[in-house]
N, C-alpha and C positions, 0 to 999 in steps of 0.2 A: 690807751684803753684803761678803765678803773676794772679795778678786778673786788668781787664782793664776796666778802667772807662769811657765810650764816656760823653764827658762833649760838649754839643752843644756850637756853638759860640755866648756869649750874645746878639751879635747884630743881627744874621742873628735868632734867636729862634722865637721871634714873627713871625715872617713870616714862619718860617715850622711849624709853628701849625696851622695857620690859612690854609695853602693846604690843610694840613690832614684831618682837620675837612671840609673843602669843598667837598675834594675827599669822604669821609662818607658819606655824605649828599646825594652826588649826585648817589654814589649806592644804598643809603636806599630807593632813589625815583625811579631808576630805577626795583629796586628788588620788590616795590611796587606796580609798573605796572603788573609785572607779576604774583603774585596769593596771595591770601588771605588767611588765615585760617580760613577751616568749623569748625562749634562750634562742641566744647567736639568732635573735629575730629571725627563726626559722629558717638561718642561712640562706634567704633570698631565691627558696624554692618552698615556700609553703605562703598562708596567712596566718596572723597572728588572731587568735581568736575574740572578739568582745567579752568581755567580762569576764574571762579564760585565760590561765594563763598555759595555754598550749596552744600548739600549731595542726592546720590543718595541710596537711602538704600534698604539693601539686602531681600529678598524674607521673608515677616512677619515679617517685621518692619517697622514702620513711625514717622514724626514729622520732625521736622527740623533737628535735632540733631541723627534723626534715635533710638532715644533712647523708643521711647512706640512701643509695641508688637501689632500686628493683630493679632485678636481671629479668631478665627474658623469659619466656615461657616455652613449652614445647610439650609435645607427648611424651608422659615418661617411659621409660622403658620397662619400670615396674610401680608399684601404687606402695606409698611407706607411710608408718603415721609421721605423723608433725610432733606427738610427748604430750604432756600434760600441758596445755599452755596457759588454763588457767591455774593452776596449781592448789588444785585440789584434790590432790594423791588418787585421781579418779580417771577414766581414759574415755571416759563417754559426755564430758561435753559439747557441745555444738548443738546440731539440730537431732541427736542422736534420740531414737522412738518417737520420731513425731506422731501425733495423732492423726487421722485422717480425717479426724472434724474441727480440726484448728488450726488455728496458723500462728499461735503462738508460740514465742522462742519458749526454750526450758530456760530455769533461774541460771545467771553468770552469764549467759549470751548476750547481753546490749550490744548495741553500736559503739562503736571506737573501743572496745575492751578487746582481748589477748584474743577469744574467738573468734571476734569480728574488726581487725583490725582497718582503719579505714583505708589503706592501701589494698585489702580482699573487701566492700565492703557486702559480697554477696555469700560471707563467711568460710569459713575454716575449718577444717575435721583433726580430731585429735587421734582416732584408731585408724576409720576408712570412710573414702568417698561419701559411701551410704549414708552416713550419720550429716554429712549435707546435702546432698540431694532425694535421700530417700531411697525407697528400697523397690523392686518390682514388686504389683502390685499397690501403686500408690498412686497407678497415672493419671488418677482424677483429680489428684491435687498438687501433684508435683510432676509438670510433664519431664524434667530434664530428669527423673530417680534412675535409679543405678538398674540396668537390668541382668537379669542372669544371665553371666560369662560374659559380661562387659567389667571392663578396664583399662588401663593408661589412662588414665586423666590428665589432664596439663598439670604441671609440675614446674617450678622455676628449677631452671636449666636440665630440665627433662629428668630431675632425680638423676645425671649422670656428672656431674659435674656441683662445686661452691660458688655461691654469689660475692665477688667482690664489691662491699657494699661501698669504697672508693670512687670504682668508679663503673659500677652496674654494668661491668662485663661478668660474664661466668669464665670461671678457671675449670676446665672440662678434666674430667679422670683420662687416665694413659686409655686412647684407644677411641677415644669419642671426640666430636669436634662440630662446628658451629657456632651460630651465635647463643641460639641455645642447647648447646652441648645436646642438636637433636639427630647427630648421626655418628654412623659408624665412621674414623677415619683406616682409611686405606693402608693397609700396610706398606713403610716406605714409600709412600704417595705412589706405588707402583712403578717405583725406579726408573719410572722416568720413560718404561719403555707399556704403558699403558694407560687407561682412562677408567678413574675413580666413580661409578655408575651406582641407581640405584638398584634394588629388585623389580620396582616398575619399570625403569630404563631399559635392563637388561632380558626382562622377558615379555615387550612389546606385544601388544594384540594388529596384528596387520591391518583391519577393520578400522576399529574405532578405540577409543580412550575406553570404552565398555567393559571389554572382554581384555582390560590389563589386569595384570597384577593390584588387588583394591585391599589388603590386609593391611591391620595397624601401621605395622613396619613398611609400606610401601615405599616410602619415602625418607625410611629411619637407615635401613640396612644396605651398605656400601660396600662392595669387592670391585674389582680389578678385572676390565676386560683387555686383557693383552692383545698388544699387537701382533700381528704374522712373526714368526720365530719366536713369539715367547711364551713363558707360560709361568704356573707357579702363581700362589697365595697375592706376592709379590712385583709379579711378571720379571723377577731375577733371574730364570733361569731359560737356556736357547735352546731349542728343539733341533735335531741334527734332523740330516736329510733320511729321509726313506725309502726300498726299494724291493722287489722280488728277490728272494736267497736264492743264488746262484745254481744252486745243488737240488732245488725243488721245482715238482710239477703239480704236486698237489698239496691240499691246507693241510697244516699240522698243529694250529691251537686245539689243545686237548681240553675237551668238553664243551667245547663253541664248531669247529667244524675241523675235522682229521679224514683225511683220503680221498676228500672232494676235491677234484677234477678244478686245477684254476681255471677260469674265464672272463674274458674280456666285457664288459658290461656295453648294452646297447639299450642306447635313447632314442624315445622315436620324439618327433618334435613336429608337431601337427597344426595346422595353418586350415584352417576352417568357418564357414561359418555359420549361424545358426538357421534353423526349419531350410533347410538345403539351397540356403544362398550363395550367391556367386562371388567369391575373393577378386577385388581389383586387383589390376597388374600391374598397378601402381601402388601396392604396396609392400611393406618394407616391414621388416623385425631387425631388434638384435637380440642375440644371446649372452648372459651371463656365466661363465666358471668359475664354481669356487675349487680353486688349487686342494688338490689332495696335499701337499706336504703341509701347509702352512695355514690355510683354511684362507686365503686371501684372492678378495674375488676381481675378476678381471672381465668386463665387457666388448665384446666384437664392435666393428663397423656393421654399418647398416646391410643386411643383405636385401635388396628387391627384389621380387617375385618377376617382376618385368614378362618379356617374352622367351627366358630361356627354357629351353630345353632341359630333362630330368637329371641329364647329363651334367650339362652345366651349368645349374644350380648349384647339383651334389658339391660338383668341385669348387664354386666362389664360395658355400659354406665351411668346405673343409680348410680352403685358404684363408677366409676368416678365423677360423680356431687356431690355427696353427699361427698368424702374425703377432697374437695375443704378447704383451710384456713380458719380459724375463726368460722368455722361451718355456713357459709355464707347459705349451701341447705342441711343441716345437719338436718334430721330429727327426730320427740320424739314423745313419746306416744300422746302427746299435742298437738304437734306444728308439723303436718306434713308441709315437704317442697315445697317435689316433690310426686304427687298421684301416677305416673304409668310410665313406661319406656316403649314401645312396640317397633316391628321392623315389618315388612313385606319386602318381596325379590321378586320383580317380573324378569322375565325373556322376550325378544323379539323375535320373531319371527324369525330374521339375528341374534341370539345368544349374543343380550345387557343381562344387568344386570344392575337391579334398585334396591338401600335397600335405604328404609324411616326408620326413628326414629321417633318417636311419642312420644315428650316428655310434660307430663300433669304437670302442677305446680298447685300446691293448688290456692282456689281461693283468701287465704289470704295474697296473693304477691301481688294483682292487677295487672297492667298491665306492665308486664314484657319485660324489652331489649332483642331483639333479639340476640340471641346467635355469637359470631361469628365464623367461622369456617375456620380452615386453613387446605388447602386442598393441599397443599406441598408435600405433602407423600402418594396421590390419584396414582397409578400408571394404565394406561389403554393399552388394547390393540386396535388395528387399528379398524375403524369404517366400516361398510358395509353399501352400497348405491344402493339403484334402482333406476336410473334416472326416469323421466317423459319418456313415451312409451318405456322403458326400452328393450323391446325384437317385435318380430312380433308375433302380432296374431297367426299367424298358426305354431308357436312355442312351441305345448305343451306340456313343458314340463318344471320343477322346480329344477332349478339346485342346489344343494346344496353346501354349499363353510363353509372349515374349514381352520383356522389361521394356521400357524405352525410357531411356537413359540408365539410372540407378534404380528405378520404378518406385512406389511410395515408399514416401518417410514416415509415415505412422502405419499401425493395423489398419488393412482396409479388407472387406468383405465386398464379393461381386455373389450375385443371386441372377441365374436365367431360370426362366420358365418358356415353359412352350404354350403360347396364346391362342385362344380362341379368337378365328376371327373369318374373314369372309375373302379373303385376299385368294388369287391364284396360288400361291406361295408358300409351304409353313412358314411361321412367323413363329416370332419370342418377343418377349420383352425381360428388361431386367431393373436391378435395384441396387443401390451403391449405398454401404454407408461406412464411415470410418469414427475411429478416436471415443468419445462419450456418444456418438448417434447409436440407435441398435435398431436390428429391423423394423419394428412397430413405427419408427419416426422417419423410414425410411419410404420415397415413393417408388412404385412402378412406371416404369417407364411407358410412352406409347410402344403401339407394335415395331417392329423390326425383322424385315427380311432376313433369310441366313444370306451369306454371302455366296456370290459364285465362285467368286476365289476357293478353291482346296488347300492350298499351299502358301499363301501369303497374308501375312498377321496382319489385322483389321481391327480399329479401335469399335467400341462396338457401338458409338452415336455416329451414326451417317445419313447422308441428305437424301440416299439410293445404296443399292448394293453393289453396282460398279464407281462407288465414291469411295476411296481410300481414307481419305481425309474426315474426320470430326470438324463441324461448323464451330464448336467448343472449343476446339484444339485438343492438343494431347494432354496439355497439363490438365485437365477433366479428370483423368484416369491415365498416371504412366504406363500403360499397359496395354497392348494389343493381344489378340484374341484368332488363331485358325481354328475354324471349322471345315473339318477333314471330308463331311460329306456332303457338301455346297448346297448350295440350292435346291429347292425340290417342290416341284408342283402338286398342291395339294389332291388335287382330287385326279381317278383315273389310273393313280400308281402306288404302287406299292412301298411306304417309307425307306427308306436303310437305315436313318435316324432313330425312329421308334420300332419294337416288334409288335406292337399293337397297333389295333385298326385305326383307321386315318382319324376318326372323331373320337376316339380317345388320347389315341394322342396330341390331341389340344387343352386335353385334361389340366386345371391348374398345378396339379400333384406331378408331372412334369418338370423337375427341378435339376439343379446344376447350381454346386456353391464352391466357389474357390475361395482363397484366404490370404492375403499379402502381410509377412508379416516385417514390419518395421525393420531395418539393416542393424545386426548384431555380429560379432563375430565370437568365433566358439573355439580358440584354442589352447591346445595344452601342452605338456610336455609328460612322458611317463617312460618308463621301464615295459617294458613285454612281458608280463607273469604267465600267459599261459598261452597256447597256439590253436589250431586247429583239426581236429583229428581227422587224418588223411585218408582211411575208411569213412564212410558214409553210414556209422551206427545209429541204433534209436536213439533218437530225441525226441519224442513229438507229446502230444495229449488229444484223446479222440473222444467225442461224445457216447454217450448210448442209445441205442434204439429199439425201438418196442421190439418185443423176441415173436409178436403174431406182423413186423412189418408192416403197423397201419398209424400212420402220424395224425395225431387230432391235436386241438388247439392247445388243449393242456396236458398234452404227452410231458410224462416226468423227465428230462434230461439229465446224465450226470457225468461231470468228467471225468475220465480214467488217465490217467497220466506215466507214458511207459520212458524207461531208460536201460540201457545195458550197466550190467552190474560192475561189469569195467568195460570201458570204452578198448580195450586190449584182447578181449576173448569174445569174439564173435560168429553170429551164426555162418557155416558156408555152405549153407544146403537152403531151401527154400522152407520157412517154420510158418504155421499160422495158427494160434490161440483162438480160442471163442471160449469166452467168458458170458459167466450166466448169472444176474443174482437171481438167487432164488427164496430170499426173505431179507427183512429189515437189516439186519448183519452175515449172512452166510450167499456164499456164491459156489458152483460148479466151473472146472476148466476144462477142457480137452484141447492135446495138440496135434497137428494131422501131422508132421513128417514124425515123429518119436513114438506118436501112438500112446502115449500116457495121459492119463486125467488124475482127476483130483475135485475133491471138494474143501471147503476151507472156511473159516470166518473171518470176516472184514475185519483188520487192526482197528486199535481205539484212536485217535487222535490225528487221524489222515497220515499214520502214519507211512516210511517205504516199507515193502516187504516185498518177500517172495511168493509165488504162491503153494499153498498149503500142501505137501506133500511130493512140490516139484523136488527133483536132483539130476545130476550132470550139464546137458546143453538146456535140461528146462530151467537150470538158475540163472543161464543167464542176464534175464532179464530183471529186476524190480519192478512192481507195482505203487501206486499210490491212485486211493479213489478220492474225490474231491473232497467227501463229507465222513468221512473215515465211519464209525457202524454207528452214527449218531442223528442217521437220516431216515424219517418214519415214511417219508412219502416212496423209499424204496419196497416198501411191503406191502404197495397196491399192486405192483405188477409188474413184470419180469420182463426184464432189459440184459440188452446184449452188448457186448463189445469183439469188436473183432478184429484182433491186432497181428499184422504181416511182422516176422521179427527177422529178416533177410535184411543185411545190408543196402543201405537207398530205397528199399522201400519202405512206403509210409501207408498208413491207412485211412478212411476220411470218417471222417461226421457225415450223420445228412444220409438223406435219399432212402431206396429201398433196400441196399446192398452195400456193401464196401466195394471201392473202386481206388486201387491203388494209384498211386502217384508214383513215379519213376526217376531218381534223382542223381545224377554222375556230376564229374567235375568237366568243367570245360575244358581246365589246359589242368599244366601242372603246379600252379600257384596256388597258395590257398589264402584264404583269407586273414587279415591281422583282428580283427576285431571281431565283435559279437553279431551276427546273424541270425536272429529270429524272426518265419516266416508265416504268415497267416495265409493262405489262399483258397478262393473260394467264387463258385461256381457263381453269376448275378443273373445269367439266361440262357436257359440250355438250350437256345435256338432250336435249329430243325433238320434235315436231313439233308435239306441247300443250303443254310445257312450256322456256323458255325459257332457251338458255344462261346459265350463269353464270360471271361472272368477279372476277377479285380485281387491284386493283392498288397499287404505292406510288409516293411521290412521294418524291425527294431520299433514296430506301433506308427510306423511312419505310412501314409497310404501312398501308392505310385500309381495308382491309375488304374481303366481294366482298358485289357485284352481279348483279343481270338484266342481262342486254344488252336492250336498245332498239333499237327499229325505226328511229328516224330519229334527226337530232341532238340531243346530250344530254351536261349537263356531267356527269363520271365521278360516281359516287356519291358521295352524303355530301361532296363538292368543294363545294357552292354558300355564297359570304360568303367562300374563299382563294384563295387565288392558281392553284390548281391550278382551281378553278373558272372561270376565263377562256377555259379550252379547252374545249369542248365537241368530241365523237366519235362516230364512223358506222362501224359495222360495214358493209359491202362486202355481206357474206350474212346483214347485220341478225339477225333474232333467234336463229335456229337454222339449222345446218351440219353435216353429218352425218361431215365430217372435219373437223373444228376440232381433234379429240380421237381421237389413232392409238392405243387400248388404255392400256399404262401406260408406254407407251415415249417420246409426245411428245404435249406440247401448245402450242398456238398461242398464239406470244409476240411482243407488238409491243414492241422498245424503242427510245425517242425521246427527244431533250429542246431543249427551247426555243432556240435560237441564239443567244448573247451577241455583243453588235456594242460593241467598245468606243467607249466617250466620247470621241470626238476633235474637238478645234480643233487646223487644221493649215492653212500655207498653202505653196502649192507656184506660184506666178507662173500660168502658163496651163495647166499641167497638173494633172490630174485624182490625187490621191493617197488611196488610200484605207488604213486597218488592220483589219483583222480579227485573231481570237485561229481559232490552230487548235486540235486538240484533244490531249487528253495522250495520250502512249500506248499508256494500257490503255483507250482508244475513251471514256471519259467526258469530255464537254466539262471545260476547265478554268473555276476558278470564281477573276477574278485579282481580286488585294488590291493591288496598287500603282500608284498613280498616277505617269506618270513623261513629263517632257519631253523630246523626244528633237533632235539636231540634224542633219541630211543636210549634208553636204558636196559639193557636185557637186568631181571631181578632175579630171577629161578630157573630151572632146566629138567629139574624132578619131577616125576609124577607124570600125571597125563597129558595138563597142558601148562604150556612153558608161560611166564608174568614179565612185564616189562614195567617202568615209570616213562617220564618224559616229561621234559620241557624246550622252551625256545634256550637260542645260542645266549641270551642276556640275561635270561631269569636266575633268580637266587634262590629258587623254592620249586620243585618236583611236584609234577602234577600223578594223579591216576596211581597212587602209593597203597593207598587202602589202609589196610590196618600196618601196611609195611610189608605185607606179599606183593605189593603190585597188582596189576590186570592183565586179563587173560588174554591172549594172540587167540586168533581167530581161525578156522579154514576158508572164511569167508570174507570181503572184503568190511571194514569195521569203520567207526569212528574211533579219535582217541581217547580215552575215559576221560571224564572230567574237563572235558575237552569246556564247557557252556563255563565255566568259573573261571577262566584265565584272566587275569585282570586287565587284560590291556586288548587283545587278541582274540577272543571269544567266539565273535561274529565269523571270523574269518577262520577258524580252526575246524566250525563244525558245519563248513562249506568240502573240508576235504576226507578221503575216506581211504586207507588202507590198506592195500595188497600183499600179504607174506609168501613166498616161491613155498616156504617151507609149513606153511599153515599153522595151526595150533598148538603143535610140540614136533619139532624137527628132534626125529631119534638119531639122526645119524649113521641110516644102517641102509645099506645099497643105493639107491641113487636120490635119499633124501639126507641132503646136508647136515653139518650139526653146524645149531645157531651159535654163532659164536658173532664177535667185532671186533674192532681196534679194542687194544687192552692185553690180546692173545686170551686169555683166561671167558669162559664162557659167560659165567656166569659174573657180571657189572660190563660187560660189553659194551660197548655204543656200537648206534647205526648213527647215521648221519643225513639229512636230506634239507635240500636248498631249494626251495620255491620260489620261482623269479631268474628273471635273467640278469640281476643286478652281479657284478665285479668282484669274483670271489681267491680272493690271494691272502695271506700274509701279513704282506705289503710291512714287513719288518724294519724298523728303524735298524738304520744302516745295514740293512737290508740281512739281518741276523746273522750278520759274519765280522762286528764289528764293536766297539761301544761307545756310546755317547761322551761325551765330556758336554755336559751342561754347562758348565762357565763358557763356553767357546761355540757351543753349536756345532763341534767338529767331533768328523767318526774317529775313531782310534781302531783299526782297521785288523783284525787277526792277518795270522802272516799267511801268504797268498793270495791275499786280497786285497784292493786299494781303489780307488777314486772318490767321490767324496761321500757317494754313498756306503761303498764299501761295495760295489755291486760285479765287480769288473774282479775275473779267475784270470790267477797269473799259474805259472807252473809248479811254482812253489806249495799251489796247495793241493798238486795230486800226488 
């Protein structure tokens, strides 16, 4: 190969080198012009900008070089400024006084500069928030501005922690952890022996996400729910066992409960279901307990309702509690657990089913967690309903109604009427409708014979009245229908069905409405707070009647509402009051066994009182008028009341006269729950033919009735609770004014006396509680068990002062200026009773009895007030409302000490096992 050498011409070479290098020159400056190199090429997380020599860098990255990482964000825990960032010795750059007619930045705010760096690029505050989003007040043009007592703004790494700009983790302060240092960490991760939760974790809304915990910190603030046996910030330290002190029969925490009587606490556990439907017997619950020592909860096997017996129910439930883990209600010759297992099965009137459980726990559990109960596997069938005025007066007659199968599954309405028509026969016809239909969309059906059957249930579409069967079938209407007084030939006879004549009663107005209401079940679980009282005292509320005895259509009415001022001091002689007003606010009394009267003025505000110038057996009772002295239509015309204040008996509404009602118990059981009863006259029949009446119980209607000659549980009552009372008409079967035309009829309303459940000790003197009533005159029906604490304050002077609060509070109610409030002769509420923060509702339900009245002198058979303390004067009294479990229940059962490292008792000498609960000889 030749190989060619270009040899430049010597003469002409300085001059081509010197072009070349010009020509170089003058590209290197144009190529100059046009861009620069960003450093470290924005380290292969940004772009290098055109014409720019900086970087734009990619989404969590900054710095010139794009090379330091953005940490995380999070709510801060407190709002801080960011400094001068543009350094202009000034701290209100950014968006700081915006105007509200511009939206221009202030001077130093651009894009990509110190305020608006392009990693923020929605800007930056150098004081507070506000100066960039604006201030409240600003929400027309700034919707995100800061409002009053708003803060935590997002902050990189929540303001609790440094950004490692490495490697855009945050290094969190001692105490805080995440990614962005956005919570609390847990002390010693909870050693192990618990779980690291939030505040929303830990105080869950059973419901829904709703009603959680929704504050800033929801999700910020971290502690430790220990496991059973532990406890502590940490969950480092072990709870020893707990037990009753050997040595004691009653409480001894001083200033929470001292002298009170321990007791075993009793659950009742209630299997029901709703508008008085029937519980399959093929259903099933279990129970939950949470362990008194260690709060850890343990679920039963299934118990089923099946076909046993009350008996043997009690007992497959009490063997369920007791199989439970650990031997948690496992009980020994020693250490009983659970006392007693019971069950009762009441039955309703529209064919409900009630079973109670009555579970006793010894009283060395104290005050034991409510059970809980899952009621999953409760199966019911459809509920029956007698609306308000349910059927017509002169409809007498009690229709009977049976399910067939479960009977409907949604609300269904049945409507008969008694038809007009031409048949031998009375006839009906009816109308069905359910779900979104409602009467109006609802047809009548043709006519329909009643049936001849008396006794055996009839769906009510039949081809004939000796056809059992519906051409429809039953699924039509799950629901057959007796009519008790069969067949009846229209003309010729006299009805049994109607009390009016044959051609009125074809009348359309002729009605009968029952109500199925969809299968629900209704059960609970509770505590017993209050009983029954075993006398038959007032309870009731009676109308008033003109005092000339002549009812017209706009006769004034007004209710009077009577109660014994303690269900404890009762009449035992026969008393009867007549009450008179005799103006807008003022009334006359007189009583026929005591022979005392009185005149007096109607309280303001409906309020109770006594009346006006009563004493001795005449206080017994309290008053309350419905409209307290703020009722003008009282001062057209003068109205009576007139109230029987004997034992069982009751007084009525209505008619020309009062006509008592007569009330005893049937056995010796009494009721567990609330009985309120309406009854009331619908046709005072005739001299053959016996009144009838209709009544309900707790707002519930049962149906009407004959009245009865002598005593007799209300209809259809016999197997519930409402059948424990049996009732005497005064003018037994028939009364010729029971029933004033359409103007009035004769209405007794009564209801049972609730005496709450109290252990209370008061030293010599006699303390009692009663519950008064609310006041729209219905007894209250209370839910809270609660320990209350008397304070005696003074003992001087005339009448003696006490304070008071519950066993948990931290602050004394009823102080005053620091004297205290005054004791009564009378029974009282407690001062300041309406302000208790928590407990209010429920405090000025109850009402106060002292043995020793308003100042016990101390001087012949009136005590001196004294309490725990010995010294009179700061005494306690002590009283427990509620049958909840009242002990002690002292870790290592107050004969012992704990050693928290170990969870073990360290046992005083004569005592030992692991509660410490077990007397050896040693320690007498």
């Amino acid at each position: 190969k030749t190989l060619t050498v270009f040899s430049p011409d010597p003469v002409l070479f300085p001059y081509f080198t010197m072009k070349v290098l010009a020509i170089a020159l003058a590209l290197t400056a144009v190529l100059a012009t046009v861009s620069a190199e960003c450093p470290n090429a924005c380290s292969g997380h940004g772009d290098c900008q055109s014409f720019r020599d900086f970087c734009k860098c990619y989404k969590g990255f900054q710095g010139n070089d794009c090379s330091q990482r953005t940490c995380a964000f999070g709510l801060s825990f407190i709002d801080t400024p960011q400094g001068d960032l543009n350094h202009d010795n000034a701290m209100d750059g950014g968006y700081f006084n915006r105007l509200a007619n511009t939206f221009e930045r202030p001077a130093g705010t651009a894009n990509l500069t110190a305020l608006n760096p392009m990693w923020r690029p929605d800007g930056w505050w150098e004081s507070h928030p506000s100066q960039l989003y604006g201030t409240n007040g600003q929400e027309a043009d700034f919707p995100m501005r800061q409002s009053a007592q708003e803060g935590h703004f997002y902050a990189e790494c929540s303001n609790r922690g440094l950004c490692d700009r490495s490697t855009g983790e945050c290094v969190c302060f001692t105490g805080y952890e995440g990614t962005a240092c956005n919570r609390t960490a847990c002390p010693n991760s909870c050693s192990g022996h618990g779980v690291c939760n939030s505040i929303r974790e830990m105080q869950p809304n059973s419901d829904s996400t709703v009603g959680d915990y929704m504050l800033w910190d929801a999700d910020k603030t971290y502690g430790c729910t220990c496991d059973p046996e532990y406890f502590g910030n940490d969950c480092s330290k072990r709870r020893c066992y707990r037990n009753d002190d050997p040595l004691t029969s009653v409480s001894t925490t001083k200033w929470k409960s001292e002298k009170l009587s321990e007791q075993g606490e009793v659950q009742i556990v209630k299997i029901a279901c709703a508008n008085q439907g029937e519980v399959l017997s093929t259903s099933s619950f279990t129970l939950t307990y949470t362990d008194v020592q260690f709060s850890e909860q343990y679920t039963t096997a299934a118990h089923t309702l099946g076909a046993l017996s009350d008996a043997d129910a009690a007992a497959d439930v009490k063997s369920l509690l007791e199989a439970l883990p650990n031997q948690v209600l496992e009980s020994h010759a020693d250490n009983t657990k659970i006392t007693s297992v019971t069950r009762d099965t009441q039955t309703t009137a529209l064919g409900g089913t009630i079973y109670r459980y009555y579970i006793t726990f010894d009283s060395r559990l104290g005050d034991v967690p409510t059970l809980g109960l899952d009621t999953s596997n409760i199966a019911c069938k459809a509920g029956i309903v007698l609306p308000a005025n349910y059927k017509s007066d002169t409809w007498a007659e009690n229709i009977g109604i049976e399910l067939v199968d479960n009977g409907p599954s949604e609300d269904t309405t049945v409507q008969l009427r008694i038809s007009q028509n031409s048949s031998l026969f009375h006839q009906f016809n009816y109308r069905i409708f359910s779900g979104d239909e409602t009467e109006a969309s609802a047809d009548w059906s043709t006519d329909r014979t009643f049936p001849t059957y008396t006794a055996t249930a009839v769906p009510l579409d039949r081809t004939h009245e000796n056809n059992l069967l519906s051409p429809l079938g039953d699924n039509l209407l799950k629901a057959k229908f007796i009519f008790p007084n069969g067949a009846e030939v229209k003309e010729g006879t006299q009805s049994t069905r109607t009390s009016v004549d044959v051609a009125s009663a074809h009348e359309a107005t002729e009605t009968y409405e029952i109500q199925f209401k969809a299968p629900a079940q209704d059960s609970s679980v509770f505590t017993q707070i209050y009983n029954i009282s075993d006398t038959l005292p007032i309870a009731y509320a009676l109308d008033s009647r003109p005092l000339n005895g002549e009812w017209e259509v706009d006769t004034v009415r007004e209710t009077l509402y009577v109660e014994y001022t303690s269900p404890f001091v009762t009449h035992w002689v026969s008393e009867n009051f007549t009450i008179t007003s005799t103006s807008r606010d003022s009334y006359t009394w007189a009583a026929s066994w005591s022979g005392n009267s009185g005149n007096g003025t109607i309280p303001s505000n409906s309020d109770w009182s006594f009346l006006e110038g009563a004493d001795d057996t005449d206080k017994y009772l309290v008053f309350r008028w419905e409209h307290g002295d703020s009722y003008a239509s009282r001062a057209n015309e003068e109205n009576v009341w007139h109230v029987s204040a004997y034992p069982g008996y009751v007084s009525s509404s209505g008619g020309a006269a009062d006509e008592l009602l007569f009330l005893s118990w049937t056995d010796d059981t009494r009721p567990i729950e609330e009985l309120n009863f309406v009854v009331s006259i619908t046709n005072e029949g005739s001299a053959n033919n016996a009144s009838r009446y209709a009544y309900s119980v707790n707002g519930i209607n049962m149906g009407e009735y004959a009245v009865s000659s002598s005593f007799n549980q209300l209809g259809g009552a016999s197997g519930s609770e409402a059948g424990k009372i049996q009732v005497r008409w005064m003018h037994e079967t028939f009364a010729d004014d029971r029933h004033d035309q359409d103007f009035d009829k004769r209405t007794w309303r009564f209801n049972m006396v609730k005496n709450p459940i109290q252990n209370n000790w008061a030293y010599l003197e006699t303390l009692r509680v009663h519950y008064r009533h609310a006041t729209d005159g219905a007894q209250i029906t209370p839910s809270t068990n609660l320990a209350i604490v008397i304070n005696i304050v003074t003992v001087a002077g005339g009448t003696d002062t006490y304070r008071w609060k519950l066993a948990d509070d931290e602050v004394w109610y009823g102080e005053g200026d620091g004297s205290g409030s005054d004791f009564s002769d009378d029974p009282f509420q407690l001062a300041d009773a309406s302000t208790h923060t928590n407990s209010a509702a429920a405090l000025q339900q109850l009402v106060f009895w002292f043995g020793a009245g308003a100042d016990a002198t101390g001087l012949n058979n009136d005590p001196a007030r004294s309490g725990c303390g010995g010294d009179t004067v700061n005494a306690r009294y002590y009283v427990q409302i509620g049958s909840e479990g009242i002990n002690d229940f002292g870790t290592c059962s107050d004969r012992g000490v704990c050693d928290e490292d170990t969870g073990e008792c360290k046992c005083f000498k004569g005592y030992a096992g692991q509660d410490c609960s077990e007397q050896h000889a040693l320690s007498l």
